[in-house]
C-alpha positions as CSV (number, residue, x, y, z in Angstrom):
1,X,23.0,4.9,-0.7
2,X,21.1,7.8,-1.9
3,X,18.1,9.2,0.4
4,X,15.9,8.9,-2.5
5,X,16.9,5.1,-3.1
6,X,16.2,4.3,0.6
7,X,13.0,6.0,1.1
8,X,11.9,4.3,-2.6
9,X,13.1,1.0,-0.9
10,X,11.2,1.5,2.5
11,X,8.4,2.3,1.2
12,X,8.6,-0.7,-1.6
13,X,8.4,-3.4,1.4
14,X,6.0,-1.8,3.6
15,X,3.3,-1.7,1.1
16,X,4.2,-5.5,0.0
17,X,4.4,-6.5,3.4
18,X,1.7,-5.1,4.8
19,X,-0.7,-6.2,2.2
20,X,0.5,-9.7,1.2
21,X,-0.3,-11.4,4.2
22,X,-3.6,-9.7,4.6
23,X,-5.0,-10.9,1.1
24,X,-3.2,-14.4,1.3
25,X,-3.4,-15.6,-2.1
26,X,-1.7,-19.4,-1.0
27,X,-4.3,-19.4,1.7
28,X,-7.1,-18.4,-0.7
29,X,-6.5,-21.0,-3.7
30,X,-8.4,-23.5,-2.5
31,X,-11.4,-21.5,-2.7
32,X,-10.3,-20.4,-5.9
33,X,-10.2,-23.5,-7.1
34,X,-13.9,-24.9,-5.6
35,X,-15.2,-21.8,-7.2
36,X,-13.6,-22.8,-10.5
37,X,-14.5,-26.6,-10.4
38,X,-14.6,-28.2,-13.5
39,X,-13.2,-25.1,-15.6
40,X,-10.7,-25.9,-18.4
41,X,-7.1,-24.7,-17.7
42,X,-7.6,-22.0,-20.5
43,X,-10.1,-20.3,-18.1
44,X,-9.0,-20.5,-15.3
45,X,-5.7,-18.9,-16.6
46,X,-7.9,-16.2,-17.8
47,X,-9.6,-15.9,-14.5
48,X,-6.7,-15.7,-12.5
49,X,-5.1,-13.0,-14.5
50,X,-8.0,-11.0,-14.3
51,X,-8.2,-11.4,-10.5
52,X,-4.7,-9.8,-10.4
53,X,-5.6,-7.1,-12.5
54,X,-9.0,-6.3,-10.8
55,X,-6.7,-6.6,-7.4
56,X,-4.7,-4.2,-8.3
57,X,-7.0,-1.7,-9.8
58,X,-9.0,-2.0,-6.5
59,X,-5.9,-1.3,-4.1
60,X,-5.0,1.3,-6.4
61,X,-8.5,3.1,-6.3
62,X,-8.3,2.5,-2.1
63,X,-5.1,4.0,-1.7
64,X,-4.9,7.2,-3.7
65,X,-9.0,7.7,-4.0
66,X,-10.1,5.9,-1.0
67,X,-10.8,8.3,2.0
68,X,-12.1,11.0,-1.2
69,X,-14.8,8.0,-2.6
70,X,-16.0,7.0,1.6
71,X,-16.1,10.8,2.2
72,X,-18.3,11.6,-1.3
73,X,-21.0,8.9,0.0
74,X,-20.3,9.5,3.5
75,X,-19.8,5.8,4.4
76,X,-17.3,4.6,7.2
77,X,-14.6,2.4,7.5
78,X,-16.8,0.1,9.9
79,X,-20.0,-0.2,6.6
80,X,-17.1,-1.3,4.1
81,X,-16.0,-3.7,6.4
82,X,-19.5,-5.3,8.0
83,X,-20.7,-5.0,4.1
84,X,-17.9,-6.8,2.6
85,X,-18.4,-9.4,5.7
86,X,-21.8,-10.1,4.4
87,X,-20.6,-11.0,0.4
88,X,-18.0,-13.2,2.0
89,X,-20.2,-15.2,4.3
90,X,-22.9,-14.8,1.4
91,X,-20.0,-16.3,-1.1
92,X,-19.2,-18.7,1.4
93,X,-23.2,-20.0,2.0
94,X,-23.3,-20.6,-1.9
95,X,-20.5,-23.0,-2.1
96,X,-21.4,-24.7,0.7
97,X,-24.8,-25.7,-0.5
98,X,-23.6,-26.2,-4.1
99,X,-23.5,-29.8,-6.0
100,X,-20.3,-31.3,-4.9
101,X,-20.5,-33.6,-7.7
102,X,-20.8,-31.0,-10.4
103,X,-16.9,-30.2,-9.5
104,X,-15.5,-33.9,-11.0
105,X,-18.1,-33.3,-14.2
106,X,-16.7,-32.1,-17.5
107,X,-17.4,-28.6,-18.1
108,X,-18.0,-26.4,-21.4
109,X,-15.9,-23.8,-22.4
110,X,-17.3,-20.8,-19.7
111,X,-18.2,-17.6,-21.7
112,X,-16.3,-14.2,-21.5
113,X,-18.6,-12.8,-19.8
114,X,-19.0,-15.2,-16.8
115,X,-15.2,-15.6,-16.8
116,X,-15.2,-11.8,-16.6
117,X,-18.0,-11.5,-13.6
118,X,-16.7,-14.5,-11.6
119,X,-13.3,-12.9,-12.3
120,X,-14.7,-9.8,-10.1
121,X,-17.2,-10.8,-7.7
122,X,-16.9,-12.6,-5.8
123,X,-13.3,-14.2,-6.5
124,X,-11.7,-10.4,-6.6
125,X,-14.0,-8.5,-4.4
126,X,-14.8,-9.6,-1.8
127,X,-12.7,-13.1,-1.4
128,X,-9.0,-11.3,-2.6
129,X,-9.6,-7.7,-2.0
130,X,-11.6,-7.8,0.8
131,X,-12.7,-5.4,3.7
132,X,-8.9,-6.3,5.3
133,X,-6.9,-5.1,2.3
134,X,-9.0,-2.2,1.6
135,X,-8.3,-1.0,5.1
136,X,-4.4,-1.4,4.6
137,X,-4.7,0.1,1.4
138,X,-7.0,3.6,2.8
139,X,-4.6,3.8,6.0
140,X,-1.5,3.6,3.4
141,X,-3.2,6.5,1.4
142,X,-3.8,8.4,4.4
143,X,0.0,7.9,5.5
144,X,0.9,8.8,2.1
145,X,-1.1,12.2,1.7
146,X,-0.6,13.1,5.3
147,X,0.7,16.4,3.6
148,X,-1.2,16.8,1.2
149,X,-2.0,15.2,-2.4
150,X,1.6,15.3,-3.8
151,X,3.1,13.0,-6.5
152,X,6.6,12.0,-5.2
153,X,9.1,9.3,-4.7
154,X,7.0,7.4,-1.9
155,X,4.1,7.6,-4.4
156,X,5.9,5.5,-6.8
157,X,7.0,3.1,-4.4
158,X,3.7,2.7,-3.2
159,X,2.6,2.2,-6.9
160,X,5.5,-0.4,-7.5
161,X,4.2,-2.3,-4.6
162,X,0.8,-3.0,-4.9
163,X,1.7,-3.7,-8.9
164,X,4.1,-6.7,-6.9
165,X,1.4,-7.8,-4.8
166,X,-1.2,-7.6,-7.1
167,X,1.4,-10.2,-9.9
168,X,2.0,-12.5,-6.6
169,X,-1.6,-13.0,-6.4
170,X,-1.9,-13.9,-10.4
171,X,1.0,-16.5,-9.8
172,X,-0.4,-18.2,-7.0
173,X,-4.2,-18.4,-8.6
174,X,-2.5,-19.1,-11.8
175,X,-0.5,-22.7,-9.9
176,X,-3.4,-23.2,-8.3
177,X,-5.0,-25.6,-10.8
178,X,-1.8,-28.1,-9.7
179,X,-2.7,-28.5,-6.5
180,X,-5.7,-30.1,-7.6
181,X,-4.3,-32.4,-10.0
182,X,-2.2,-33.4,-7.2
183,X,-5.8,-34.4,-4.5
184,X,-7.6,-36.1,-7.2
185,X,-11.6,-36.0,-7.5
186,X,-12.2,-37.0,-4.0
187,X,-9.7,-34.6,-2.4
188,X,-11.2,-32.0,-4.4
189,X,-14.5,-32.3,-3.1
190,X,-13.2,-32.5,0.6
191,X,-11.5,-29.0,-0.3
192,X,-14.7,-27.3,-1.9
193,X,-16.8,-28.5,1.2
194,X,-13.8,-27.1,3.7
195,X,-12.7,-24.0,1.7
196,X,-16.7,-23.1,1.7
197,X,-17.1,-23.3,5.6
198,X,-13.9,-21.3,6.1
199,X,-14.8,-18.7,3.4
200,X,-18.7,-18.3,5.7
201,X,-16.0,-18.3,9.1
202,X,-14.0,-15.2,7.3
203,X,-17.2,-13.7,6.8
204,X,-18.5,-14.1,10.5
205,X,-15.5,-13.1,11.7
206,X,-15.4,-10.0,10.2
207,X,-18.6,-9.1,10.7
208,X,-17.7,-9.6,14.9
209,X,-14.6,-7.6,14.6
210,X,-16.8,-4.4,12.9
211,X,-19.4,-5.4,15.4
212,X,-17.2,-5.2,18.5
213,X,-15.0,-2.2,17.0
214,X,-18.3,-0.2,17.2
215,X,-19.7,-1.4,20.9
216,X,-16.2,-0.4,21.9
217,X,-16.1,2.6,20.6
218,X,-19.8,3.0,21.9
């Protein structure tokens, strides 16, 4: 096997590796889908390709521009992360205090331009692409450009990868909608009411583990 082939190959599975089971997109459906209740299969198709678009955009703009954009504002690793902590435990207040009934209501067609913003924020950033992935992604960047900026084989790689991860997490939101024909009305609202409290747990928690990073450090 050519050098070349193997270095692509290495570099291929790191990035997917490394990054899939941070963002989780099985874990994450269920939230997906609470945050989508009541949304025609048309739009949530929509959404969920979106999602995978804006996710990769995101990890793309974290690994090659990352460290450049936190340097430019002079923002740390720590801010992203106890900022993004606070949208996700934000994100997950909402839904827990929303209507659980409204979920088993028929819905109008949403508009493009709510499909579009939900798309983003929160169900992209913070919920898929969230303080954890953006980490991966700026220490993946940094191990990339070690030498340098330079446009190589390991640069593609890394490019393939994230364009893998970012079509796994499209196919999982996109299936998602079967899961909840499969739970019925009443197991939907049990999964809206315990997808919320976990989203406002993922939030707390990564608000302690920036918290505790910075009194160690201290």
């Amino acid at each position: 096997m050519p050098p070349e082939i193997g270095s692509l190959g290495k570099q291929l599975f790191l990035v997917i590796f490394t990054l899939l089971p941070i963002i989780n997109p099985l874990g994450l459906t269920p939230i997906y889908l609470g945050m989508t209740a009541g949304w025609p299969q048309e739009a949530r198709s929509s959404v969920a390709r979106r999602i995978g678009i804006y996710t990769f955009f995101l990890l793309l703009a974290a690994t090659f521009l990352g460290s450049l954009i936190l340097a430019f504002f002079g923002l740390s690793l720590d801010a992203v992360r106890i900022g993004g902590g606070l949208l996700v435990a934000a994100s997950g207040w909402r839904l827990l205090n929303s209507d659980p009934e409204s979920a088993n209501e028929p819905h109008a067609e949403p508009t493009d331009e709510l499909i579009s913003s939900r798309a983003f924020y929160p169900l992209t950033f913070p919920l898929t692409c969230g303080p954890g992935s953006i980490s991966v992604a700026l220490t993946l960047g940094a191990g990339l450009f070690s030498d340098g900026i330079q446009l190589d084989i390991r640069s593609l790689a890394t490019l393939a990868g994230l364009l893998v991860v970012s079509s796994l997490v499209y196919l999982c939101y996109r299936s998602a909608p079967r899961l909840g024909g499969l739970i019925g009305s009443t197991g939907s609202i049990v999964m809206l009411r315990l997808s919320a409290f976990i989203l406002l747990c993922l939030g707390v928690q990564i608000l302690l583990d920036a918290g505790f990073k910075i009194l160690r450090v201290r």
